[in-house]
N, C-alpha and C positions, 0 to 999 in steps of 0.2 A: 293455810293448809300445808302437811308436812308429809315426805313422804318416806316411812321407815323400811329400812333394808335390814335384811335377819342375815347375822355371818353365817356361813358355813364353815366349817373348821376339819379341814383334810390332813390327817396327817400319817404319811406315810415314812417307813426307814427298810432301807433294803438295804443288805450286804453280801457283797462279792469277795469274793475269795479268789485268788488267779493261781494256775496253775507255777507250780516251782517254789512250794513254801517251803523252810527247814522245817522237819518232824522232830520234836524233842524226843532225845534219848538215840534219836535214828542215824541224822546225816551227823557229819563229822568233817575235819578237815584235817591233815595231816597225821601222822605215827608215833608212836612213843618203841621203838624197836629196843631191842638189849645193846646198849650203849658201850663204847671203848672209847672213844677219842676224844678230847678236849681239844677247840680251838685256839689257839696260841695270842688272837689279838685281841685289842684292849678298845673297850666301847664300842665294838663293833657291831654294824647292822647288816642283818639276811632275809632276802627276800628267797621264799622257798619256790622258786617257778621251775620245777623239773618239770620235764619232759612226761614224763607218767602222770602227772598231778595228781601225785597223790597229795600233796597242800592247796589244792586246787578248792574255791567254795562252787559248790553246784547246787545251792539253791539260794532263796532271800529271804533274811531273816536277822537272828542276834545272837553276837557271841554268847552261851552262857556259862564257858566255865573256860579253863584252861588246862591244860593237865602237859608236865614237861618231868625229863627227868634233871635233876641236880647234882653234879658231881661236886668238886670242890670249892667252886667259886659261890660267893655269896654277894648281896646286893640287892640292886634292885633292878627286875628284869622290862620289862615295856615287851609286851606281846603284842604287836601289832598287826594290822589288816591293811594289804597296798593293794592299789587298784592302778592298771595299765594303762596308761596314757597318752594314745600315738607309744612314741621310743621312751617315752617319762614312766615316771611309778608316782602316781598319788597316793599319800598317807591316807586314809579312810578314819583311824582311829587308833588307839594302842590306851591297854589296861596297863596299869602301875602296879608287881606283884612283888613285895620284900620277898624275900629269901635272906631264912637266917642259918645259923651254923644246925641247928634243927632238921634243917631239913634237906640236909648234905648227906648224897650219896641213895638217893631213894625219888619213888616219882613223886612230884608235888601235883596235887588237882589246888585249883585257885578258883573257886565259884563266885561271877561277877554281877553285883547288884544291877537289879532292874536300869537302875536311873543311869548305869554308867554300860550297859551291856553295848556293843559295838555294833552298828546298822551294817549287813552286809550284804552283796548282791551277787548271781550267779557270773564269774570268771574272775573272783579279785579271788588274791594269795596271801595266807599266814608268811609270819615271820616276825622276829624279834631284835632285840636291842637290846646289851648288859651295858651297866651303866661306868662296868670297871671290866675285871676277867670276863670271859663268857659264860655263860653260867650254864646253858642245857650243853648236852655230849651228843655225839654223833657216833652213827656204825655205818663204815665204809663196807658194802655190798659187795658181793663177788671180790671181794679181796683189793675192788677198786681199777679192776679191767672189765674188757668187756663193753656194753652200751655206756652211753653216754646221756639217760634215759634220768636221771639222778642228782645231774649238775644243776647248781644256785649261781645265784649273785649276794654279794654281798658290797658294803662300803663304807668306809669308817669316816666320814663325812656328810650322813644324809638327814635330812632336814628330822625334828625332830615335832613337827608344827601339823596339828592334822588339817586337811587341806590345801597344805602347799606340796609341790611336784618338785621330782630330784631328778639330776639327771647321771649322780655318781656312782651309779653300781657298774660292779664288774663282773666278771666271770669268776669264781671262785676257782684256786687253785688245786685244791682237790676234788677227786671227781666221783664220782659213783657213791653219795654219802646220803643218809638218811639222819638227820637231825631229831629228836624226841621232843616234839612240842605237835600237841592236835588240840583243834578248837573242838570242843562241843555247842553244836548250834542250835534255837530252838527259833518254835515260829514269832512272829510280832502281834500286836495287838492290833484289831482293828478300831480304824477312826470311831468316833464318835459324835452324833452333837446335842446331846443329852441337857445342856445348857440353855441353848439358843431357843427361844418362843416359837410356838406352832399359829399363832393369829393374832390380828389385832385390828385393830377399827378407829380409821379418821373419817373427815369431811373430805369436801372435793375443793374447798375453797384452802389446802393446807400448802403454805410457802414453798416455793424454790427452794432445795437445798436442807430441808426438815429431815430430819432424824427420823426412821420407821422403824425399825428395829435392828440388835446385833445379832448376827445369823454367824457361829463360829462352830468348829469342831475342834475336838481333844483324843489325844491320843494316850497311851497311859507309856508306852516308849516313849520318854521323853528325848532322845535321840532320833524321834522319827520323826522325817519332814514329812510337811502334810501342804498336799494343793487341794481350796477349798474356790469351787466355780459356781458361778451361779450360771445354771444351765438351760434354763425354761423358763415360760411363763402361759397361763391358760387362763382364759383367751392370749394365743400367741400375738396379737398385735398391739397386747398392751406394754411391750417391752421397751418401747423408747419414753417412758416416763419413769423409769426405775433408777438405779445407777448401785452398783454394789463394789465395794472397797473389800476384793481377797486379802488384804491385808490384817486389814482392823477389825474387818467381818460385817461395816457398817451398811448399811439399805437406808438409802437418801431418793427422796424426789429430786427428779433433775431439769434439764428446759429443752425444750423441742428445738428444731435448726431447720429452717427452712430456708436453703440457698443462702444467701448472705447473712437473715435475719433468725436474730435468736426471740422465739417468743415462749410466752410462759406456759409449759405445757401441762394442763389441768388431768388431774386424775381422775380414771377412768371408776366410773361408779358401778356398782356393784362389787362383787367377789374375786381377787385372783391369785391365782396360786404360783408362788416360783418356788420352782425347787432347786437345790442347792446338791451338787455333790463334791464328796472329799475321800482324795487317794493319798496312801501312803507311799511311804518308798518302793513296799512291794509291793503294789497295785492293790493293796484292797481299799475297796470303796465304800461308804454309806452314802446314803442320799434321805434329804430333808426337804418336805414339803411346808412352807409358810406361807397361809391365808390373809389376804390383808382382803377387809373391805373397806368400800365406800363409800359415805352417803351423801344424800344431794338437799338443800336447802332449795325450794322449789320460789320463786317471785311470789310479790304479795303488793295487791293493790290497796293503797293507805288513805286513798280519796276519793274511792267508788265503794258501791254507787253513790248518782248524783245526779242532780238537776238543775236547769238551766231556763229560763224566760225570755226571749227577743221579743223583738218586735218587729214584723212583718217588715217593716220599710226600710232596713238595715241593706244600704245597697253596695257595700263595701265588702273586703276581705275582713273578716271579724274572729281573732282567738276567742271562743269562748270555756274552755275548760282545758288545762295544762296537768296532765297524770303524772302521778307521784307513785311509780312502780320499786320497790327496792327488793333484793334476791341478798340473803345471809353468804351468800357462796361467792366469795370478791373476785374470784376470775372468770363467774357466768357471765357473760353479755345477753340482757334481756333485749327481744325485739317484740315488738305490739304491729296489729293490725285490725283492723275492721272487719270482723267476722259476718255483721248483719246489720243493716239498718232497716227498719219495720216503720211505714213502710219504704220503700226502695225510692233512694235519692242520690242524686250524685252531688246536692248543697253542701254536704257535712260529709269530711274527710279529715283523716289524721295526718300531721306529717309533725316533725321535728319542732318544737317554739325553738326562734332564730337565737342564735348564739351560746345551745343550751344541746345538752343530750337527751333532754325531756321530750316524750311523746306529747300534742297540743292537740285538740279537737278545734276544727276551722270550722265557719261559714263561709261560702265562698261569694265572692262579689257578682253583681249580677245574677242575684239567687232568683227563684219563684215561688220563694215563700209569699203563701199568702191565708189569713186566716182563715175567710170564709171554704175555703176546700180544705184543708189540712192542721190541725192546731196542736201537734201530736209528732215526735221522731222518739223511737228508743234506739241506742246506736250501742250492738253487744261486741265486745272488744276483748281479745285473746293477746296474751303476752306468756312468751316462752322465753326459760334460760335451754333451748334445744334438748331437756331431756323433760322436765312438766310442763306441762301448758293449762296455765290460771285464766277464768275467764269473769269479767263482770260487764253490767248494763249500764249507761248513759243516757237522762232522757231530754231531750230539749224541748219546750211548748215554744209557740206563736202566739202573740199576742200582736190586737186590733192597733194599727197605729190612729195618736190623736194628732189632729194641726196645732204647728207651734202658734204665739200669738205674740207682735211687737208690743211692748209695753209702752215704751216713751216717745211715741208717734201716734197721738189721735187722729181718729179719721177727720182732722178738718186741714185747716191753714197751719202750718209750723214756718218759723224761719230764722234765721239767724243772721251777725254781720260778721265781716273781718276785717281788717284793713289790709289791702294790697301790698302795701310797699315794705308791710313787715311780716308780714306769714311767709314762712320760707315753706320751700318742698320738701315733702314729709310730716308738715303740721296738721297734727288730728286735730280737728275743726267739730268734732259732733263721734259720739257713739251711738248706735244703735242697739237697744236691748231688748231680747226675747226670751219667752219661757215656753218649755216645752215638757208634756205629760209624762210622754218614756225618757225623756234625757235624751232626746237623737241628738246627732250631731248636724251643728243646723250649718245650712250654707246663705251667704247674701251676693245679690246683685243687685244693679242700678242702673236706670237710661236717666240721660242728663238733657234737658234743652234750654237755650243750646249747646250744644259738644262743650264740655266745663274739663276746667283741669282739675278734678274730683276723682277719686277712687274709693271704693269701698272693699272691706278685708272681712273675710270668712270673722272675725271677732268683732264687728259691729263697726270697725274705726273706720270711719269716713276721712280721708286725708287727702292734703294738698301734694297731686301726683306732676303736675308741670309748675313751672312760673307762671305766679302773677301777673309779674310786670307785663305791661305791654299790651292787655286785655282791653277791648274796649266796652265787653259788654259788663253792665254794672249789679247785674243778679242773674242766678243760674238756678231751676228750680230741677229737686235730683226727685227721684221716683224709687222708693225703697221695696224691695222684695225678699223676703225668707223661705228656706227650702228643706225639711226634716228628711228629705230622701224621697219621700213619698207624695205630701201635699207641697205646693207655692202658695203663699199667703203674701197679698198686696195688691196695688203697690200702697203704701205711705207717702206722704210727700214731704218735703224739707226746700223750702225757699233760700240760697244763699246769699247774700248781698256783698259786694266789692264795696268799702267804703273808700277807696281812693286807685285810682288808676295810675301806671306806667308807661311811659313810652319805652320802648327799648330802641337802642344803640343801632347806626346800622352801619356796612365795612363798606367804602365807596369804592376802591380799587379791585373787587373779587367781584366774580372770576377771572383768573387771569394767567400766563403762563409765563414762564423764564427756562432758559436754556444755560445748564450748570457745566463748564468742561469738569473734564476727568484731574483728580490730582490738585483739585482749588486745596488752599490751604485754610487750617484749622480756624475757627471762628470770625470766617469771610460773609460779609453784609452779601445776601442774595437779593432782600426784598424787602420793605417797611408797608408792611401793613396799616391804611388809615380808615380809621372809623368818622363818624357823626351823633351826635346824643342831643334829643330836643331837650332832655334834661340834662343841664350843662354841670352841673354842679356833681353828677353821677363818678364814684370813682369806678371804672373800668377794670376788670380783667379778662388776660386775652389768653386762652385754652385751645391745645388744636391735635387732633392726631392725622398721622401719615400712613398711608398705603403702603403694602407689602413690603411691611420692616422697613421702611423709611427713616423712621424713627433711629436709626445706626447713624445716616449719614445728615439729616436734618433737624431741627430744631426752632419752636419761635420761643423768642422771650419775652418776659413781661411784659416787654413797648411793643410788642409785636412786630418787632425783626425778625426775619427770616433768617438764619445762619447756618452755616455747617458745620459739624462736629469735629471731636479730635479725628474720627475716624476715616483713614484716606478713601479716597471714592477711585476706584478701580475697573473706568468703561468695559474691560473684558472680561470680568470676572462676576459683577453685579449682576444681578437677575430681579424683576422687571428692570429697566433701563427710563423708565417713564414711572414716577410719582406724584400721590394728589395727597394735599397736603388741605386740609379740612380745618381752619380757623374760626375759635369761637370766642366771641366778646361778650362781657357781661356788665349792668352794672345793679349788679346784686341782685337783681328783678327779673329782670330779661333779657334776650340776650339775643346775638347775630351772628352767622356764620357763611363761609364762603370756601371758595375752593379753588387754590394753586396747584397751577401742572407747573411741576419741575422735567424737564428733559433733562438725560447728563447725556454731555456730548463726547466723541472721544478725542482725543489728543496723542499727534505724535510720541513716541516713548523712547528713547534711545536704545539699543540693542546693549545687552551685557552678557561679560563673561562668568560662566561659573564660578573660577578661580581667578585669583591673581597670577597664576604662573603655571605654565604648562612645558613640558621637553617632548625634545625628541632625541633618537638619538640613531646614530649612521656611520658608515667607512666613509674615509676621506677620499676624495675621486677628482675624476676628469670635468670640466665644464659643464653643466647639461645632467650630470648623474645625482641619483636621487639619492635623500637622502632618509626620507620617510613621510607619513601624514601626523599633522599632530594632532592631538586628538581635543582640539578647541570642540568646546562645550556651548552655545551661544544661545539666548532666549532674547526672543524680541517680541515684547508686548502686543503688538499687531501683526505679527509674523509674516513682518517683512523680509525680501532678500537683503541677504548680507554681504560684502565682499568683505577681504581681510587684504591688509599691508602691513610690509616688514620692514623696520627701519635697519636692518644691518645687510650693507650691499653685499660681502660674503655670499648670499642665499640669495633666492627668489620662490616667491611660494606666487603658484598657479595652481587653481581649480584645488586648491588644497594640499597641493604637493609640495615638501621641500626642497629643491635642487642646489647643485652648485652655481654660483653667478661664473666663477672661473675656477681654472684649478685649485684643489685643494690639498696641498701635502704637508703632513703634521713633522718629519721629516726636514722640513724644512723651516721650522719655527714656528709655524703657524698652529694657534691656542688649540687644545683641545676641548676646551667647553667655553660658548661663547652665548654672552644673553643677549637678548634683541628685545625691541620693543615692537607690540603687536596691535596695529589697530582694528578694531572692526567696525563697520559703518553701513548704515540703512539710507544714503544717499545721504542724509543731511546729520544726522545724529550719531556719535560715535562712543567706543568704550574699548579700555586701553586693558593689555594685557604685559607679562614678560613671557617670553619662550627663551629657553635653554636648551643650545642645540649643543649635544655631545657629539664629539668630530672621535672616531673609533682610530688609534693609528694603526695600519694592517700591514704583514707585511711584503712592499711592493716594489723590495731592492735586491739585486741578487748578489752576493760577495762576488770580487773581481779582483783574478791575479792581475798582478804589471805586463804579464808577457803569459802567453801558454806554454813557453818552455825555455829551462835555466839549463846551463851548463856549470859544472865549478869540478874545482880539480881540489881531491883530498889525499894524500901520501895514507902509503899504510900503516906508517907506524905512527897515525896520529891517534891521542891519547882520549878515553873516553869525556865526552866532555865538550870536545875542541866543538867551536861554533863556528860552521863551516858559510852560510849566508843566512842576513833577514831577507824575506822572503813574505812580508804578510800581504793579504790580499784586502779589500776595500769594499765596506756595504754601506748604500746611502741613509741606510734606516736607523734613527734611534732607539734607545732603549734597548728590551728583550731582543727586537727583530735585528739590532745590526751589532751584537756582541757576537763575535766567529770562534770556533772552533776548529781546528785541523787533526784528519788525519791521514797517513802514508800508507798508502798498498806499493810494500816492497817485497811481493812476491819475486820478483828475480836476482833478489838477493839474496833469496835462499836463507833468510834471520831476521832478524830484528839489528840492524845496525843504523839506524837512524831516528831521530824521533826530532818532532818540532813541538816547541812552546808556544805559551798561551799568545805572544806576541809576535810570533809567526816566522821563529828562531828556527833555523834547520842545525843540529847539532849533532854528533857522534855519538850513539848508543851504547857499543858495544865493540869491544876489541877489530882493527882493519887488516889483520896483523895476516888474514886467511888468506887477502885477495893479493894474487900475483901482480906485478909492474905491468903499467898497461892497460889495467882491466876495465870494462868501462860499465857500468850500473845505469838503468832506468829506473827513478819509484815515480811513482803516483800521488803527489797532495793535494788532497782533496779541501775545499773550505765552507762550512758548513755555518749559517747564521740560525740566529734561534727560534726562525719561520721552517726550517727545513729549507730553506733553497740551499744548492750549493755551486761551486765553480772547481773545475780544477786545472792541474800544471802537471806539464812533465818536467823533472828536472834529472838529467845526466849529469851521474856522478865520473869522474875519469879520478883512475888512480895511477897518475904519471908513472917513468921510467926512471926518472933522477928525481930524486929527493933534495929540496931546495935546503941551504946548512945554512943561508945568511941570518944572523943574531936578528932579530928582533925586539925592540925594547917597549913592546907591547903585546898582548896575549893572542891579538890577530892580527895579517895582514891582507890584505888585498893584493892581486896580483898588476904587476907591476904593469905599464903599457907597451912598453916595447915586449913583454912576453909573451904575447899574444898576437901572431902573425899576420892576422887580418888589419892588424893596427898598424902594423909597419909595411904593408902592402899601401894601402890607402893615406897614409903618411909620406910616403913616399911621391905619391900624385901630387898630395898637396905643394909639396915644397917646389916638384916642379913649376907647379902653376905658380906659386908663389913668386920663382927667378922670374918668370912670365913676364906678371906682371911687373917687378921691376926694369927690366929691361925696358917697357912700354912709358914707363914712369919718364925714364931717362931721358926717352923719344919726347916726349911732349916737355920737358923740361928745358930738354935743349932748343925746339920750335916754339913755343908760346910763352917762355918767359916769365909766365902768369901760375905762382904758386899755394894762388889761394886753395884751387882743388885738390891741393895735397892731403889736406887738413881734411877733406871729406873723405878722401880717396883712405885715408887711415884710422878715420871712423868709420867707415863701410866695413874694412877690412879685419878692424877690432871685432866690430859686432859678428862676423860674418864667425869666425876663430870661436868666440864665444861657446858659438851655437853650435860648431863644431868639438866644441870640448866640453859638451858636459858632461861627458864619459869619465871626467877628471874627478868629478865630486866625489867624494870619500864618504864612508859611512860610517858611522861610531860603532864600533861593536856593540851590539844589545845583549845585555843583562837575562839573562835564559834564570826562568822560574823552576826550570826541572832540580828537583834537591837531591837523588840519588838515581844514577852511580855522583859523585863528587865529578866536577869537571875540576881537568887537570890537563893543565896546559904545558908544551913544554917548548919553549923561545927559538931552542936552537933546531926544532924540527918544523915548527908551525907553519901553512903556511894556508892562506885562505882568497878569495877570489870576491869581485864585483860583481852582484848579480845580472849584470847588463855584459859580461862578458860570455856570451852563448852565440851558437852556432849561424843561430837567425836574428841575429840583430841589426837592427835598422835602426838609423842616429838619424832622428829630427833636427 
């Protein structure tokens, strides 16, 4: 059944007209006034935008003529149309107009063919371009004073290209001029689409992407651009199946979108209209109505109606009829349902046949079909592709079930033999066969006495379902029964005979148990399984499976060992902890089985470290100071307590901490990265680690002058340069922390006249030459290590009264010891003490006669003088790293001092 759709074919064209057309013969653009002036440049271009506009266009439309006057110049002129652009001038278009000697000195009109007429819109401006002289003349107004109503631009460099924008115009140097060039303008034509089809007619089954028709408009200004939309559709909600190319003009089916999924979206059946409009440049529009319809292939059922026959005792789920529905329309999706069943049943229902998009008509299992009340269903069934809906009848009869009947089992004595020891399990021993009226599907079952290792299978085969072996009883008589669903028909009987019997094997040591530790190694004897066999000659095989994945860590083998696998057995991580391990013997026949309990037991585990080597790292300290935790990582299989020991006496690690065993200063030689070995131990069981303890050196020394204050005596006319004492002070630290720096706050010297080097030089900076006889200077040396500690010294400068002239044949000296008053004060004591003692000497020389103690008496004396002279020790002049000013020494003025001669000195 089909179902025909009549187009309707609408076709409407309206045209608009917008207000601001050019009127031929009417509007105009610029002046042709009585001419005097020729422009003097060459190729020059003018844009006519005075003030007054009168070159001004005020409506939209097409150049159609030209009209200019021509004085002397000939060539060829380019009349062209600029349009404003922001501060730019767009070319719009320019006509190409020879001028020949002909037409020199007289107005030329130049009428411009359709195809080539210039598009123009209300506010662009005439103006022209000669291609050599200038070719139209101008009359300068009011004599060329006055308003300023009348000025151009013009440029002898602007593009010559229509559509590209210039940006070289200028103000024209004369002012108040009318130029004789006017456009004559006329109106445009409007669109058209006189081309494009008003209808046409598909299916609803037509592709994604199919071609419907070209829907284009034409303008007869071939200069005139045209926007061509498709603006409608009625029914409006049939527009997201369309898709139209303004370009090409094409109308395509397109695909529907729904959230992420693109599907194919079927065209809407029946009639619908879009209509299509198109503007020109100057707004005039036509509009075009295209009809498309659609029609619809409606499903069609290819194997209804129909009939069907059962038989009442069909106690199953039963397909009986699979519909063959197809729809010509390949993106309809047809759906079927059950409209009616006559009379009313809920046996017979539709659903899907499995694997398949085919609608199936069921019987349902556990039906109540039954012939005597009901022999009779028509089942009426409707299928829709959602816009027809086809409907056809079904009928099913019931029919009387007959009883199946055994055929090759009389009702008397039947029997058969086998022999034991070679019928294996699984040997069909006997079929049973039956026929049945309707074809049911028959079922069998059997009672056996006594209890027989027999089975019987829905297809008649009676098979050997246990072992033989082992049986004592020597025939087994089975009792046959058939079942169509409906009736049971039996029993039949069938006598079996054992022509030979087995003993089976039996295992003497099961049940039995063993206790496995944790960690036994790979294919460890656990257990030897031993059997017995009355039949001795039997070969044996020994089969067994294990509880709760056992099977990983246990095993028997063919001799019936018990052993363990590759697999390590891990008391804290296994789950059960207790396995039964089920052993079965066979000797082909029959068989024996039994049952080991394994325990695994658990086992001490040694503790370990995560890593081989772990650090820490700490400032180097006092006895007792810490120096950090190390961040030991430790697993102990039974999670046990751990301690830990450190074999390097340096440290002591407690409760985790690392401390110093004794002091620790890096300062003093001692490593700054030192490894140790680490043990860790669960009382009995250990595991070794390295720690690497990094010793920080910080710094914990402060520089230290010899003395907190120097004296030294420098003349004034000593020369930049002169190195007056060393002087460096003393840090315990190595490295960064004990390299010193110096420097002087000699604010009371009013300059810079001293300065000390890197080795702790104090030297003359700057001319002495200011300071009177006499004068005596304090600075400040400060000593600075490369922690920031510092120390410092006072040192007084004295700039004597007399200036020392003795030659020196070295660039420094020290001052001499009798120059220095405190030395010959104290020198003076001594020597008396000195006669002192000899006089004393003489005393006991003369009474005791005994001159051994001379010899001590003059070692005492020595060493005593020693210690009193080490004032004496000279110091090498130090080498001063200062490079500028130059030191310059000069022998016969120089004179310089021992740092140990100052005001508060005390001699050790």
């Amino acid at each position: 059944m089909y179902k025909t759709t009549f187009v309707v074919l609408i076709l409407i064209w309206n045209i608009n007209e917008i207000v601001g057309q050019c009127v031929a013969g009417t509007d105009i653009a610029g002046k042709t006034p009585t001419v005097a002036t020729t422009d003097a440049g060459t190729a020059r271009t003018f844009i006519f935008n005075s003030n007054d506009e009168d070159y001004k266009i005020k409506c939209c439309g097409f150049v159609a003529s030209w009209e200019f006057y021509v004085g002397s110049a000939t060539g060829t002129l380019y009349a062209q149309v600029w349009r404003p652009s922001g501060t730019d001038w767009e070319l719009v278009g320019q006509n190409a107009i020879t001028v020949t000697t002909g037409d020199q000195n007289a107005l030329k009109t130049e009428p411009i063919d359709a195809s080539q007429q210039i598009p123009v819109k209300i506010g662009d401006f005439i103006g022209f371009k000669s291609t050599a002289a200038t070719i139209p003349m101008y009359y300068r107004t009011n004599n060329g004073v006055g308003s300023d109503n009348e000025n151009i631009q013009f440029s002898d460099s602007a593009t010559t290209t229509p559509g590209s924008t210039d940006t070289s115009f200028n103000q024209y140097g004369v002012t108040n001029i009318e130029f004789s060039l006017k456009a004559n303008l006329a109106p445009g034509n409007v669109p058209t689409f006189g081309a494009s089809p008003t209808s046409s007619s598909v299916t609803d089954d037509t592709a994604v992407g199919t071609p419907i028709a070209t829907v284009t408009a034409t303008d007869a200004d071939t200069l005139d651009t045209l926007t061509t939309q498709w603006t409608a559709t009625s029914p409006a909600g049939n527009s997201g199946v369309f898709n139209y190319d303004s370009v090409t003009g094409a109308l395509t089916t397109t695909q529907l979108f729904k959230g992420a999924l693109t599907t194919t979206n079927q065209l809407p059946i029946g009639t619908t209209d879009l209509t299509f409009t198109s503007t020109d440049n100057c707004g005039n529009t036509v509009t075009h109505v295209y009809s498309l319809t659609v029609t619809n292939y409606p499903p069609v059922f290819q194997n209804l109606p129909d009939t069907t026959s059962i038989s009442e005792d069909i106690a199953v789920e039963t397909q009986l009829k699979v519909l063959t529905v197809t729809d010509a329309s390949l993106a309809d999706t047809v759906t079927c349902l059950v409209n009616n069943i006559n009379p009313a049943t809920t046996d017979l229902y539709l659903r899907y046949a499995p694997g398949t998009s085919d609608y199936a008509v069921y019987l349902r299992g556990d039906n109540s079909l039954n012939y005597d009340t009901q022999r009779q269903y028509v089942i009426t069934i409707d299928c829709t592709d959602s816009k027809v809906t086809v409907q056809e009848t079904y009928t099913v009869y019931v029919l009387r079930n007959q009883q199946p009947t055994i055929t090759n089992l009389p009702a008397g004595s039947n029997s058969i033999e086998i022999a034991g020891s070679t019928t294996p399990i699984g040997t069909n021993i006997f079929t049973v066969t039956s026929t049945d009226p309707e074809n049911d599907q028959l079922h069998y079952n059997m009672t056996c006495i006594p209890a027989c290792p027999f089975k019987i299978y829905d297809s008649g085969d009676i098979q050997v379902d246990s072992s033989l072996s082992g049986l004592t009883s020597t025939a087994y008589d089975l009792f046959v029964y058939v079942y169509d669903g409906s009736t049971l028909v039996g029993p039949r009987s069938l006598t079996v005979k054992i022509s030979d019997i087995n003993t089976a094997p039996n295992i003497t040591n099961l049940p039995s148990g063993i206790v496995v530790p944790e960690n036994s190694a790979p294919s460890t004897t656990l257990y030897t399984l031993e059997k017995t066999d009355v039949n001795s000659l039997d070969t044996h095989t020994w089969t067994y499976s294990i509880s709760s994945g056992g099977s990983v860590y246990f095993a028997v083998d063919s001799s019936g060992i018990v052993k363990t696998t590759s697999t390590p057995i891990n008391y804290e991580t296994i789950t059960p902890k207790t396995f039964y391990v089920t052993a079965y013997v066979s000797d082909g026949q029959a068989s024996a089985s039994g049952t080991l309990t394994i325990d695994v037991s658990n086992v001490n585990e040694a503790p370990s470290f995560s890593k081989t080597t772990y650090s820490v790292t700490g400032n180097e300290g006092a006895a007792g100071a810490t120096i950090g935790t190390p961040a030991f990582v430790v697993t102990d299989p039974e999670g046990d307590t751990v301690t830990y020991s450190l074999a390097c006496p340096e440290f002591t690690l407690t409760s985790g901490v690392l401390t110093f065993t004794s002091d620790y200063d890096v300062d003093a030689g001692l490593a700054t990265t030192v490894s140790c070995g680490v043990t860790v131990s669960d009382g009995s069981l250990t595991d070794t680690a390295t720690l690497v303890v990094n010793i920080n050196n910080i710094n914990d020394n402060t520089p230290t002058f010899f003395r907190s204050t120097y004296s030294f005596y420098v003349t004034h006319d000593s020369t930049v340069g002169t190195v007056i004492a060393d002087i460096p002070a003393t840090d315990g630290d190595i490295g960064t922390f004990g390299e010193i720096t110096y420097s002087i706050d000699q604010t009371s010297t009013g300059g810079t006249y001293f300065r000390m080097n890197s080795d702790g030089g104090l030297y003359v900076a700057s001319d002495l030459s200011t300071f009177s006889a006499g004068t005596t200077k304090d600075i400040i040396i400060t000593a600075t290590d490369g922690g920031g500690l510092t120390d410092t010294t006072t040192v007084t400068i004295v700039i004597p009264g007399v200036t020392t002239t003795t030659v020196s044949t070295t660039t420094d000296r020290y001052m001499t010891f009798f120059e220095d008053t405190r030395n010959v004060a104290w020198f003076v004591a001594c020597m008396a003490l000195l006669v002192g003692l000899l006089i004393l000497i003489s005393v006991f020389i003369v009474r005791y006669g005994d001159f051994s103690w001379m010899k001590r008496l003059c070692d005492e004396l020595s060493r005593k003088c020693r210690r009193k002279r080490r004032f004496k020790i000279r110091r090498e002049p130090t080498e001063i790293s200062y490079v500028e000013p130059s030191r310059v020494r000069t022998p016969a003025s120089l004179t310089t001092w021992d740092a140990w001669k100052s005001n508060d000195h005390t001699f050790n």
